[in-house]
C-alpha positions in Angstrom: -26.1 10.7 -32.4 -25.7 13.5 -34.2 -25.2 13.3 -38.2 -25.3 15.1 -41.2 -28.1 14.1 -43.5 -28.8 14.3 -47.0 -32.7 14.0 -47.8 -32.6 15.3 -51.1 -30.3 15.7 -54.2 -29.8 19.3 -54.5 -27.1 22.4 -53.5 -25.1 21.1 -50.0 -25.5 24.5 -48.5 -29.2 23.5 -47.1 -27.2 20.1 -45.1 -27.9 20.5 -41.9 -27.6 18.3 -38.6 -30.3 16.0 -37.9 -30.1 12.8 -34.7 -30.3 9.4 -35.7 -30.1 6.4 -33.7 -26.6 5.3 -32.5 -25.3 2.1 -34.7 -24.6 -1.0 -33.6 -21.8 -3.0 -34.4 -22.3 -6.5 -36.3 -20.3 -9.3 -35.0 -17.5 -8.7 -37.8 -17.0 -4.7 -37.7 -16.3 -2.4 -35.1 -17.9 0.9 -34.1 -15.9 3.6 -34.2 -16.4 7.5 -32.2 -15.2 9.8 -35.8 -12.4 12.3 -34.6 -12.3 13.7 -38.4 -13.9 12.8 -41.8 -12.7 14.2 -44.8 -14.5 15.9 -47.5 -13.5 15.9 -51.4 -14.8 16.7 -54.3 -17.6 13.5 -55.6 -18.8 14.3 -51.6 -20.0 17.7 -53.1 -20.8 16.0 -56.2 -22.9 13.3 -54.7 -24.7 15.6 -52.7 -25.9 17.9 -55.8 -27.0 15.0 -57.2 -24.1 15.6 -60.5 -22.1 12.5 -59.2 -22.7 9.3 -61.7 -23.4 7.0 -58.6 -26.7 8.0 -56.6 -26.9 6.5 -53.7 -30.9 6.0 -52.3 -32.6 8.4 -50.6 -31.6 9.5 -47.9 -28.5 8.3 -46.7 -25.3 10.3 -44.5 -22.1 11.8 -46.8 -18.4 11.0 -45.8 -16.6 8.1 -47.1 -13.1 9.0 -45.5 -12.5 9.0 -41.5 -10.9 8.5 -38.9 -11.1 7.9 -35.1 -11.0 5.8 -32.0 -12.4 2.3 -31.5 -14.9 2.3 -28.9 -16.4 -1.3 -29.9 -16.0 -4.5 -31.2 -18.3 -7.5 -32.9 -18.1 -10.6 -31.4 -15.8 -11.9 -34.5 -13.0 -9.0 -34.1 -9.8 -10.0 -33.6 -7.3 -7.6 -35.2 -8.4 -4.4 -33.3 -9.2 -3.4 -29.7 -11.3 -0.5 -27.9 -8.7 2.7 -27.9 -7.3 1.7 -30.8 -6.6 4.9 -33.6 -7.9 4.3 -37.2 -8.3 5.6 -40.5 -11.5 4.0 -42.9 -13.2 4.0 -45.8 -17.0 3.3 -45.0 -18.9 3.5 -48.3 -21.1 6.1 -46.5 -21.6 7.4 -42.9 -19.1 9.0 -42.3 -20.4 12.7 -41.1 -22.0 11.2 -37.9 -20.4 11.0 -34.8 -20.4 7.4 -34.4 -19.8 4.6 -37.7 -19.5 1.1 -37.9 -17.4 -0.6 -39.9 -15.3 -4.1 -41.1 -12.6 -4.1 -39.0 -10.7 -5.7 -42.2 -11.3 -1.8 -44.0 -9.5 -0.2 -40.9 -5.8 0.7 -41.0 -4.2 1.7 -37.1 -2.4 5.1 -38.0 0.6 6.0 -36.1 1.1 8.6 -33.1 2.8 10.6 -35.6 -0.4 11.0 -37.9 -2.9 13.4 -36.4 -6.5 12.5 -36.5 -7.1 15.5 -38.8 -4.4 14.6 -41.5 -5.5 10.7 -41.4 -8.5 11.7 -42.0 -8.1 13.1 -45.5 -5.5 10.7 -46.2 -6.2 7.1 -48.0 -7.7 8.9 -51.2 -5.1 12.0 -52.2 -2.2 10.2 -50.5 -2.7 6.6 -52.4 -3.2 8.5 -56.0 -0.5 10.5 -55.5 1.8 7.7 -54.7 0.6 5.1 -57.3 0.8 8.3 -60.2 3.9 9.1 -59.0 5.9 5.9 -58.6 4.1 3.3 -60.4 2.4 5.7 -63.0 4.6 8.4 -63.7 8.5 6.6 -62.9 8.8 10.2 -60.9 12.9 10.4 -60.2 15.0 12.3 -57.4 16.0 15.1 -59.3 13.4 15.2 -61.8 10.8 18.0 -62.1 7.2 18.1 -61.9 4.4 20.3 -62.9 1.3 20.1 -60.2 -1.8 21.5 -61.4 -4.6 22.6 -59.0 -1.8 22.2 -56.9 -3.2 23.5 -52.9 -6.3 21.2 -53.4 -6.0 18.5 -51.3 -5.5 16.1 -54.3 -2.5 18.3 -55.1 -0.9 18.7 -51.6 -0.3 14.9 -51.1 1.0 15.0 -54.3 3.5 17.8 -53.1 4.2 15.9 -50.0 5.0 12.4 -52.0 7.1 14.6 -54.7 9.1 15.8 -51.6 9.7 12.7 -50.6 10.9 11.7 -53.7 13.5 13.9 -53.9 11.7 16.0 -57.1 11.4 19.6 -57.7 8.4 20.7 -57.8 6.2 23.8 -59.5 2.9 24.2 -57.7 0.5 25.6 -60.1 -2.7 27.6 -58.3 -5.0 30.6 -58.6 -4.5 32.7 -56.3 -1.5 34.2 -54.2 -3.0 32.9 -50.9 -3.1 29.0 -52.6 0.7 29.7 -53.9 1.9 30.5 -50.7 0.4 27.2 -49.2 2.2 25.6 -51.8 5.3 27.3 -50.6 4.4 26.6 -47.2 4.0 23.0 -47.9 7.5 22.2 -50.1 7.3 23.2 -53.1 10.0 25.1 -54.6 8.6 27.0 -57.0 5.1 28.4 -57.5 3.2 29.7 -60.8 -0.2 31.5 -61.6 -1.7 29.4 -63.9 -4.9 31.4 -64.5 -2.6 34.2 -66.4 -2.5 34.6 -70.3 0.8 33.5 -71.1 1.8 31.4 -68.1 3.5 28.9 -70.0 6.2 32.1 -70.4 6.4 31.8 -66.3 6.9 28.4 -66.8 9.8 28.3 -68.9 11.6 31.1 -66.8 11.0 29.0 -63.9 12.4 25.6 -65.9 15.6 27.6 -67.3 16.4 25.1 -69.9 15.9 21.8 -67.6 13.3 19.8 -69.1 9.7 19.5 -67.4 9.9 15.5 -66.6 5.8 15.1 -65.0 2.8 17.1 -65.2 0.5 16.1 -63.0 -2.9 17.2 -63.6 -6.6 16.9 -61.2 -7.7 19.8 -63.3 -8.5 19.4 -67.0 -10.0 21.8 -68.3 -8.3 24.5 -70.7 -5.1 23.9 -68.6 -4.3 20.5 -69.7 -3.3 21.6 -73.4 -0.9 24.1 -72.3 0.8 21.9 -69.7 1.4 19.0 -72.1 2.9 21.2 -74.7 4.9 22.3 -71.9 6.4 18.6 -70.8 10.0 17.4 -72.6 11.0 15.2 -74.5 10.2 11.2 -72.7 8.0 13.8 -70.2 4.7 11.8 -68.6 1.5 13.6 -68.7 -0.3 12.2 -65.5 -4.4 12.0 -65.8 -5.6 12.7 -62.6 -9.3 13.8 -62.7 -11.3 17.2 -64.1 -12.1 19.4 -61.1 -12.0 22.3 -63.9 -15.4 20.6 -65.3 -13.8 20.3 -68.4 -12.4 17.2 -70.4 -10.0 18.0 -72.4 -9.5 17.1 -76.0 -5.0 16.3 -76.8 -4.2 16.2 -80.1 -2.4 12.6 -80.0 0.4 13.9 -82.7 1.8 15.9 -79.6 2.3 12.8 -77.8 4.5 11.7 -81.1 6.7 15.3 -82.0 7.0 15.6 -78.4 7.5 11.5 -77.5 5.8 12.0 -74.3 3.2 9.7 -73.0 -0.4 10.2 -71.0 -1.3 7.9 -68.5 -4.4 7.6 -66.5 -4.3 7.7 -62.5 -7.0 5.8 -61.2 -6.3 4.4 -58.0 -9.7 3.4 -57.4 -10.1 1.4 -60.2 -6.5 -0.7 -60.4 -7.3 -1.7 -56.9 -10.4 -3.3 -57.5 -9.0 -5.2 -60.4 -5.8 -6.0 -57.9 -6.9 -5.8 -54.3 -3.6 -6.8 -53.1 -1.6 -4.0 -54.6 -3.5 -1.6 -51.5 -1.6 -2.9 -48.3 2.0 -2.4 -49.6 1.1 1.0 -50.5 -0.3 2.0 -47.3 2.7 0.2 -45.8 5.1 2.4 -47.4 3.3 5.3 -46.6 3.2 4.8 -43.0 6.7 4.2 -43.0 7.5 7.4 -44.8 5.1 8.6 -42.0 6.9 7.6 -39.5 10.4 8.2 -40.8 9.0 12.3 -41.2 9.8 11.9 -45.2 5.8 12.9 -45.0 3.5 15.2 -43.4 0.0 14.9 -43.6 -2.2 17.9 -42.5 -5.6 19.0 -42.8 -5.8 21.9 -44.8 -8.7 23.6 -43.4 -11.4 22.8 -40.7 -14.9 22.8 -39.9 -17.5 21.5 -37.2 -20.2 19.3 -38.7 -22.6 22.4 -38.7 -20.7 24.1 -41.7 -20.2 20.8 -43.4 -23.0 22.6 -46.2 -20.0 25.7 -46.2 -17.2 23.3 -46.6 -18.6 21.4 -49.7 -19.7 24.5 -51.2 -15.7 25.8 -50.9 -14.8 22.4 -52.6 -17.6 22.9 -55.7 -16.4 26.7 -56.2 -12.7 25.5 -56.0 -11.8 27.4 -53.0 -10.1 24.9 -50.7 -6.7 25.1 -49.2 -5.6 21.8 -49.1 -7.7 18.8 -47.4 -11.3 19.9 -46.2 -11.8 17.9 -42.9 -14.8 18.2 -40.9 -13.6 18.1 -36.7 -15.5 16.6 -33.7 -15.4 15.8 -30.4 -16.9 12.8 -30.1 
């Protein structure tokens, strides 16, 4: 089969397809033919070697897939050959074919494309847990997305949407506003100007700024919290700026707003049971159209080297997903 392997720690523009052997599946996984795997940023990460987990030499990117069941271990009882899935194999997953415990596959609905389930379980789930059980987001309230047409801040659109918020999409350049646009959001800002905090209070017009939420860090965090209202909730995403960012903690007490940390990762392994009712509710929101999960762009698994390289120079729209046949 054909897979994309990673011999060495260094820049993922040398990746390039190599054949391995097709997998096998033990009696309690299933193999699975990958319609779509989707890329974020620790896949870039990992790859340079800058990520703070190495895996051992040499192994094959992708922890986020999805596809078609095409066989089942002996032990399998929950999922049958045909059946549409989305995963989280630790590794593997830029290969045509993976295998994987059937317990770590979720069926996905007709409604959910192979593309968008693909880059789903990751952006989706944070946004959802930083919204809701993180950040109390309300109908009617309004949020402040930072980074916002990366695909950690599209779900976090589409879940906003589906809250009933209003929501100012923060991005770079015109291109990644109009996305935003494109994608719900009712209001777009240019966050790498001077004095965009100016923009920000046009756009607010006296109603308070309720949420930040923030994958960036960086020099933009400082700004955005000064910019939240009184009771406001500065959400801690992750620092795909590079930079962490020192607060000073008295603005937390003039301005009586807290900062919370959205790790997703990390309160499911401390409360593994918490994951199925939040995929539940997604799907459901899935299949009553309150969300709309898309790939934002796509490439074959020969450019898989171009596509990580857009995510480490921050020029992604949306979710990178890398499409096959198989």
């Amino acid at each position: 089969m054909r897979a994309i392997v990673c011999n060495e720690y260094a820049s993922p523009a040398g990746l390039t397809v190599s054949e391995l052997p097709a997998p096998t599946p033990k009696p309690n996984e299933v193999l699975v033919s990958i319609k779509a795997t989707g890329l974020g940023y620790v896949d870039a990460l990992t790859v340079a070697g800058l990520y703070q987990i190495k895996p051992k030499l040499p192994f094959v990117p992708g922890n986020e897939i999805s596809g078609v069941v095409t066989e089942v271990g002996s032990e399998v009882a929950n999922l049958q050959v045909g059946q549409r899935i989305l995963a989280m194999p630790s590794y593997g997953g830029l290969a045509e074919q993976v295998c994987i415990a059937a317990n770590k596959c979720i069926a996905i609905p007709d409604a959910l494309s192979h593309e968008g389930a693909a880059g789903f379980q990751v952006n989706y789930c944070t946004a959802y847990h930083g919204l809701i059980y993180c950040g109390k987001l309300q109908a009617n309230e309004t949020i402040l997305i930072l980074g916002a047409a990366g695909g950690v801040g599209v779900a976090a659109i589409d879940v906003a949407k589906a809250i009933g918020a209003t929501i100012i999409a923060a991005a770079s350049t015109q291109e990644k506003r109009q996305t935003c646009l494109d994608l719900g959001a009712d209001h777009v800002l240019d966050y790498t100007k001077e004095n965009w905090r100016d923009d920000l209070k046009t756009l607010l017009n006296g109603t308070p700024l309720d949420v930040v939420y923030d994958p960036v860090g960086g020099d933009f965090s400082d700004p955005a919290l000064r910019s939240l209202g009184p009771d406001g909730r500065f959400l801690v995403v992750g620092f795909a700026g590079g930079g962490i960012p020192k607060i000073p903690l008295n603005l937390t007490l003039l301005k009586r707003c807290s900062i919370v940390g959205v790790n997703w990762g990390g309160y499911i392994a401390a409360n593994p049971d918490e994951a199925a009712p939040v995929m539940k509710a997604l799907m459901d929101w899935i299949q009553a159209g309150k969300l709309a999960p898309q790939a934002g762009q796509s490439f074959p698994l020969e450019a898989t080297g171009e596509a990580l390289m857009k995510m480490l120079n921050r020029q992604a729209l949306g979710k990178i997903v890398i499409t096959q046949e198989s």
